[in-house]
C-alpha positions as CSV (number, residue, x, y, z in Angstrom):
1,X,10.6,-96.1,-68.1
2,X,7.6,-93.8,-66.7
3,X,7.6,-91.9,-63.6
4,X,5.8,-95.1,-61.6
5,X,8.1,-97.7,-62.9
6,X,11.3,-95.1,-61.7
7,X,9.7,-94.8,-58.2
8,X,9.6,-98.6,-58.3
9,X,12.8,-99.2,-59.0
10,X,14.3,-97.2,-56.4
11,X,11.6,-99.0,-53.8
12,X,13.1,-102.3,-54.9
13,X,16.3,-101.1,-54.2
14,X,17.8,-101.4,-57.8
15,X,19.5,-98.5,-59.4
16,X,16.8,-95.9,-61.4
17,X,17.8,-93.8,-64.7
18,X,17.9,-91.0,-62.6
19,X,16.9,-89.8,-58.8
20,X,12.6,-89.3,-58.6
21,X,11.7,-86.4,-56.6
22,X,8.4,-85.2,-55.1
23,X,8.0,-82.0,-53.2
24,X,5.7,-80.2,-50.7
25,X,5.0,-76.3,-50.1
26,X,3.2,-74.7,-47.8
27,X,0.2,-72.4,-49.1
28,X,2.9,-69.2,-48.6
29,X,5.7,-71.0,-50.3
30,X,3.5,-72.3,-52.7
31,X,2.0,-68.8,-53.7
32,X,5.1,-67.3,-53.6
33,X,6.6,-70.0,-56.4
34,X,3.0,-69.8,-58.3
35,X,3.3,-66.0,-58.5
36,X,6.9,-65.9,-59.5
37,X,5.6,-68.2,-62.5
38,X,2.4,-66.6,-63.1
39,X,1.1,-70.3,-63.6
40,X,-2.5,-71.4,-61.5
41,X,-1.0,-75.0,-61.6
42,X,2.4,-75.7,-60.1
43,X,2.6,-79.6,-60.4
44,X,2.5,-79.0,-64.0
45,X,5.2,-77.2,-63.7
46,X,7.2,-79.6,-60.8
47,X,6.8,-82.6,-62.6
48,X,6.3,-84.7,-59.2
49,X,6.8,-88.2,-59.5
50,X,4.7,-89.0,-56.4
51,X,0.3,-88.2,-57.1
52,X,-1.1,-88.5,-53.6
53,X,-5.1,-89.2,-52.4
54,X,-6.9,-88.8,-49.2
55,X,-7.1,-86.6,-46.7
56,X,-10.3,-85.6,-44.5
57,X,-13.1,-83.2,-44.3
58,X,-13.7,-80.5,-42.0
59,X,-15.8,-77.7,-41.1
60,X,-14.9,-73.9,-41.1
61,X,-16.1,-72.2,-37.9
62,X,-14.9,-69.1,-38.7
63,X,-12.1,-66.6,-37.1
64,X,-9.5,-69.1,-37.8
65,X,-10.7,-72.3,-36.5
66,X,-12.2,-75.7,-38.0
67,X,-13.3,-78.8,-37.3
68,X,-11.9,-81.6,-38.5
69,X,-13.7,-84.8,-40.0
70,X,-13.0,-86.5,-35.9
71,X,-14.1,-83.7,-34.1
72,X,-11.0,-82.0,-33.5
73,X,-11.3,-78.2,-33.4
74,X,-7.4,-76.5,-34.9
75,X,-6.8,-73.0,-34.3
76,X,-5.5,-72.2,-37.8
77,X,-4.7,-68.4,-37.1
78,X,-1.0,-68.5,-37.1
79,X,-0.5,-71.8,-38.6
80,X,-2.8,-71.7,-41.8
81,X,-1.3,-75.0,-42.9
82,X,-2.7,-77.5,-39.8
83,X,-3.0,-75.7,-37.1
84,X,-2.8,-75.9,-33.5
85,X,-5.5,-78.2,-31.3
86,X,-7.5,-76.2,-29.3
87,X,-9.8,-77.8,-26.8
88,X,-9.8,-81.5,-25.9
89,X,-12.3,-84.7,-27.4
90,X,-11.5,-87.1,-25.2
91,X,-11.2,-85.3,-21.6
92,X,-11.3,-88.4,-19.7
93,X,-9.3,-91.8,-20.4
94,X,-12.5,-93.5,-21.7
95,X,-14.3,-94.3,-25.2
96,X,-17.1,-94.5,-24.1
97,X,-19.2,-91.1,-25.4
98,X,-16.8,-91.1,-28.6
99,X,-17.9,-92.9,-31.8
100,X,-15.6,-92.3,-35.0
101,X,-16.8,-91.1,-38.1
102,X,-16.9,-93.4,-41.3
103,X,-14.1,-94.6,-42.4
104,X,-15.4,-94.8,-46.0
105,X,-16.9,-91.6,-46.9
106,X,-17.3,-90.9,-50.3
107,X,-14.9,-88.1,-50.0
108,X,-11.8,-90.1,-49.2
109,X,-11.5,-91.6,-52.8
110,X,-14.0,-89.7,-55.6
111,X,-11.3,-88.0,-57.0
112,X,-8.9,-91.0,-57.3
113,X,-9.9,-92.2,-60.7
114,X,-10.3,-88.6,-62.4
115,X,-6.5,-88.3,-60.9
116,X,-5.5,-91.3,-62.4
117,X,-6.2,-90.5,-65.6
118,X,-5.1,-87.2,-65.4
119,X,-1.4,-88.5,-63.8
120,X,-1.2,-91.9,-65.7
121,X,2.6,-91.7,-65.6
122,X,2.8,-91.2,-61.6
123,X,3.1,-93.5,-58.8
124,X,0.0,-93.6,-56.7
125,X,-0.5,-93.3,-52.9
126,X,-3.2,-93.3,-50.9
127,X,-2.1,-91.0,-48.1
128,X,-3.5,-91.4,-43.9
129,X,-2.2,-88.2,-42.2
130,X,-2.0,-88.3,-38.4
131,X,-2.6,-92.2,-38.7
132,X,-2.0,-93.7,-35.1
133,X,0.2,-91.8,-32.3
134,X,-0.9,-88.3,-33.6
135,X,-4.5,-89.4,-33.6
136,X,-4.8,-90.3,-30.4
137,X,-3.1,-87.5,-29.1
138,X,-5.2,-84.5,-31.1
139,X,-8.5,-86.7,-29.7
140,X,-7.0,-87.1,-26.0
141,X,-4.6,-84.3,-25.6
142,X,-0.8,-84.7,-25.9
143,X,-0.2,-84.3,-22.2
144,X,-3.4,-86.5,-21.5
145,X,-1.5,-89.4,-23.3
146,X,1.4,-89.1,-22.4
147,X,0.2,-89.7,-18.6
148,X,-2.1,-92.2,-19.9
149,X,0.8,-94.1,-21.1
150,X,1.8,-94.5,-17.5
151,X,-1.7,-94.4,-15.5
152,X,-4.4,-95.7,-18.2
153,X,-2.4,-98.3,-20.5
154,X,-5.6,-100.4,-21.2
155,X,-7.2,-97.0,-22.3
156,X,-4.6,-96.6,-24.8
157,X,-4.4,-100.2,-26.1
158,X,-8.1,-99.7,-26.5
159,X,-8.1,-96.2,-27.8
160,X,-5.1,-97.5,-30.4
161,X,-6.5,-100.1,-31.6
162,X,-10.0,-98.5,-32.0
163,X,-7.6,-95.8,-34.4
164,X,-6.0,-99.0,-36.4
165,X,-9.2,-101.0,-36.8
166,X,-11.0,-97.4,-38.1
167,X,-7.9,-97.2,-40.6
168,X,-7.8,-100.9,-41.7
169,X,-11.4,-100.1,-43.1
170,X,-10.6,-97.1,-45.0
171,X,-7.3,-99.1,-46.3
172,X,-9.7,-101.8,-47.4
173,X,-11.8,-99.8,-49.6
174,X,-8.9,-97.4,-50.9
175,X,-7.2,-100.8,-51.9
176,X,-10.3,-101.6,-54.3
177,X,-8.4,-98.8,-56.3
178,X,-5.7,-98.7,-58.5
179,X,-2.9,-97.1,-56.4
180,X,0.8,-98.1,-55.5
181,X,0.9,-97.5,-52.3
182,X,-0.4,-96.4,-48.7
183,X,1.7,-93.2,-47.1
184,X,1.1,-93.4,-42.9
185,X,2.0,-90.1,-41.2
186,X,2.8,-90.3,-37.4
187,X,5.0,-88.0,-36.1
188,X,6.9,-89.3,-33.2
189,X,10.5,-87.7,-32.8
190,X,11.6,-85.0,-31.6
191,X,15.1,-83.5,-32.2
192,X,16.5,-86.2,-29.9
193,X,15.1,-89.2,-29.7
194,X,11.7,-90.6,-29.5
195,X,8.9,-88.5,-27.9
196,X,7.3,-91.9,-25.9
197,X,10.9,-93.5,-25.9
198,X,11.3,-96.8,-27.4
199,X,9.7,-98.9,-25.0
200,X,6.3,-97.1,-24.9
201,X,6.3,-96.9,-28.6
202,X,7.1,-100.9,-28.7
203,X,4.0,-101.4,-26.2
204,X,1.6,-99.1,-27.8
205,X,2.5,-98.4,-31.2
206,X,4.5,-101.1,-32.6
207,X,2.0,-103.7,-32.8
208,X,-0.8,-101.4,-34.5
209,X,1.5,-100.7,-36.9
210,X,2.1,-104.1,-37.4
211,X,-1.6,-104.5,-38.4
212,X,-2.1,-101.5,-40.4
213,X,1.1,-102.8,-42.7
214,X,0.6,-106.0,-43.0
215,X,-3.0,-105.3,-45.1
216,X,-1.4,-103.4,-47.3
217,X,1.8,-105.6,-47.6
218,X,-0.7,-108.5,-48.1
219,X,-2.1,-106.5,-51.5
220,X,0.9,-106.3,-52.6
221,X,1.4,-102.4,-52.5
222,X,4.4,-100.3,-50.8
223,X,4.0,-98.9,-47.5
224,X,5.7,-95.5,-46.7
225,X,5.6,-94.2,-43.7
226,X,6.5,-90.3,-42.3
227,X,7.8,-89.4,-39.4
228,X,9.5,-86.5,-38.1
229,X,12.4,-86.3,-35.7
230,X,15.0,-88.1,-34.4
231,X,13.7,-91.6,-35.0
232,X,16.6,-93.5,-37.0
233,X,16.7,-95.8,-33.8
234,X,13.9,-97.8,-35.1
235,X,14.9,-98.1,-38.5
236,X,15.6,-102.1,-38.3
237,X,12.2,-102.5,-36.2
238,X,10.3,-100.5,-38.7
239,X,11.5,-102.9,-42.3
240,X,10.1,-105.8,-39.9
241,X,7.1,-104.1,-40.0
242,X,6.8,-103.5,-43.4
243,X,7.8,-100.4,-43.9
244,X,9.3,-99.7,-47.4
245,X,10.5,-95.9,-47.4
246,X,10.6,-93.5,-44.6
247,X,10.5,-89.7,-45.0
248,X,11.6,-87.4,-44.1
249,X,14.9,-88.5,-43.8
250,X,16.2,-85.4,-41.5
251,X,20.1,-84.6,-41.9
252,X,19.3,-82.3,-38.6
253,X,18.6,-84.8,-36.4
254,X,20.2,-87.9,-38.4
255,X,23.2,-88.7,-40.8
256,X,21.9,-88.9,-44.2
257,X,24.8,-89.9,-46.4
258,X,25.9,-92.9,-43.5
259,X,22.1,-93.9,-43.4
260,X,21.3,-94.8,-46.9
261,X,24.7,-96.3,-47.7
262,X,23.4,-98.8,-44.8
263,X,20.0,-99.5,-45.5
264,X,20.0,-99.7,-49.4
265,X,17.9,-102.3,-50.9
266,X,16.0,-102.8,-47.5
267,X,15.1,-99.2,-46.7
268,X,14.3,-96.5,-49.0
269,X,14.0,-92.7,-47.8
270,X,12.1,-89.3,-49.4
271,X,13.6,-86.0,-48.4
272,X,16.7,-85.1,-46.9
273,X,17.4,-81.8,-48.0
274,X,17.6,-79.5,-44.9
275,X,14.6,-77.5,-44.4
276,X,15.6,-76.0,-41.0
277,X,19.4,-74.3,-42.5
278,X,20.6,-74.5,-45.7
279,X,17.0,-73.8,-47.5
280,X,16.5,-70.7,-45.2
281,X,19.8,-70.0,-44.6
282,X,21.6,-71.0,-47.5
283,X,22.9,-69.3,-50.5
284,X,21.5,-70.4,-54.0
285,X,24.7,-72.0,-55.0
286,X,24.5,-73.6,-51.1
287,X,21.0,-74.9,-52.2
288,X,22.3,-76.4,-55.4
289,X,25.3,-78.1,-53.9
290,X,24.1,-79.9,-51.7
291,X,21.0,-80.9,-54.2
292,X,23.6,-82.0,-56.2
293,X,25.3,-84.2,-53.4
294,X,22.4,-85.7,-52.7
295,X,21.4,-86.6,-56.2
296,X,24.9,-87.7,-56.5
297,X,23.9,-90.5,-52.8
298,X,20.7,-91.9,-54.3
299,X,21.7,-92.6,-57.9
300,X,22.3,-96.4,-57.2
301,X,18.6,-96.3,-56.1
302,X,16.5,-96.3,-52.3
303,X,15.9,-92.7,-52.6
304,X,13.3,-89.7,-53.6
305,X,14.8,-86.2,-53.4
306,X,12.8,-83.4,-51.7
307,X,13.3,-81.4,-49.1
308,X,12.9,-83.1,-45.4
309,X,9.4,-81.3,-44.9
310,X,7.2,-79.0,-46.7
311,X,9.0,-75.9,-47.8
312,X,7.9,-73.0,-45.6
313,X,7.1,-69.5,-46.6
314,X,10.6,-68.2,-45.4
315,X,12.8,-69.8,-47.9
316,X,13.9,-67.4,-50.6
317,X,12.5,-68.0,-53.9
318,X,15.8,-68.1,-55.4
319,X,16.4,-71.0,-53.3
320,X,13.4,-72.9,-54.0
321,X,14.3,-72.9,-57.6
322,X,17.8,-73.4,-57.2
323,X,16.9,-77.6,-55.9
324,X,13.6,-78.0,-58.2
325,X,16.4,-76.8,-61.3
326,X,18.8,-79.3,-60.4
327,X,16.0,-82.1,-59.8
328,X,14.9,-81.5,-63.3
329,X,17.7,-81.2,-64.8
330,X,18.8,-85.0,-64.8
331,X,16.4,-85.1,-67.1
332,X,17.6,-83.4,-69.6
């Protein structure tokens, strides 16, 4: 059984030879491990079981700050990984000066094939970061939206549905390839509870979601989605819409080990190892424990291991190779 067939079985529920895994690192982490290993290519090395496409283009403007393939302008000077908005596309509650980019640049999916065939062994997904909620929000304004959601709710029907429609088309051309699956990023928890609330995210979101899903449902490929926060409230809502693994699977801000017991075989979940104590906090042997434990929760299947968000600079290298030992050493 290859690496795809293992991240199948644990979609489908059924119990895997052993527990997949699939990591992320941001650029400080990641040059900290790649020095440490005085290796240029650290998937090599990781053995991932997840080989992801996509992503947009942007434009450097210099001192920090680019523009991304919408028209968003991040100020990258801190945060050298995404960034923080700066400035506002959308200053009114209108559409009507605004026209999205294509959806089906050539960017989005030249590489897809040459991966393939590199990765033949890994389960494929085409990945949509910031696929609904948090692109409306970079193009209006957080604040902006969040008073729109109140004061302008055709605007946002109009404005997130205009997002859906521009992502069903990009869907449409990346499902012309051979991939697996579709990964939706949306972020829209925070450490309690939803940032909208549940009946602003059932109005507005819900049914775009819905949409987006069901295309990729309808080819026959998995739909993951990401979301961070405290957002295990919509778990139920979300397998209705088609969701088939949720990440980042927070043990902050939800219980891990009473969550997938519950939703095996409906629900599976990618990450749960705590990025906000025990991998900055922690002790090695800390690290590998509780690795271990969760290993130990998802051998009977509806789980990926990896940390519950990208591993940030301040982890210890000891620790970062103290979980990505134990991963690989089921395989052994």
């Amino acid at each position: 059984m290859d690496k795809r067939e293992v991240v199948r079985t644990v979609l489908e529920g059924r119990r895997p030879p052993y527990v997949p895994w699939s990591f992320g690192f941001t650029m400080e982490a990641r040059e900290k491990l790649l020095r440490h290993l005085g290796k240029t290519d650290l998937d090599a090395w990781l053995e991932p079981h997840l080989l992801s496409f996509g992503g947009g283009g942007g434009t450097d403007l210099g001192n920090g700050h680019i523009r991304d393939y919408f028209g968003v302008t991040w100020d990258q000077t801190e945060d050298k990984d995404i960034g923080v908005v700066s400035g506002t596309v959308l200053p009114e509650p209108s559409m009507k000066n605004y026209s999205f980019p294509s959806p089906v640049a050539s960017f989005f999916f030249e590489n897809i094939p040459s991966q393939i065939a590199k990765h033949p062994d890994r389960f494929r997904v085409f990945s949509i970061g910031f696929s609904l909620y948090e692109r409306a929000w970079t193009l209006r304004g957080m604040e902006n939206l969040m008073m729109d959601f109140i004061e302008n709710p055709g605007f946002v029907h109009e404005l997130m549905s205009s997002i859906a429609d521009y992502n069903i088309a990009q869907l449409r051309e990346a499902l012309r390839q051979d991939i697996d699956g579709v990964y939706f990023g949306d972020d829209w928890g925070a450490q309690k509870g939803l940032l909208m609330g549940p009946n602003l995210w059932r109005e507005f979101i819900a049914p775009q979601l819905r949409r987006m899903y069901q295309v990729v449902r309808d080819a026959g490929k998995y739909v993951f989605i990401h979301s961070c926060g405290d957002v295990d409230e919509l778990f139920d809502e979300l397998i209705d819409l088609g969701v088939n693994c949720f990440n980042p699977f927070q043990p902050e801000v939800m219980n891990v080990y009473e969550l997938l017991p519950k939703y095996r075989g409906r629900l599976a979940f990618h990450g749960g190892l705590s990025t906000q104590k025990i991998l900055p906090y922690g002790t090695p042997e800390e690290v590998r424990q509780e690795t271990r434990r969760l290993l130990e929760l998802g051998r009977e299947g509806s789980y990926i291991f990896a940390p519950a968000h990208a591993v940030d600079g301040d982890v210890p290298l000891e620790n970062m190779l103290a979980f990505i030992e134990e991963a690989k050493a089921q395989c052994r």
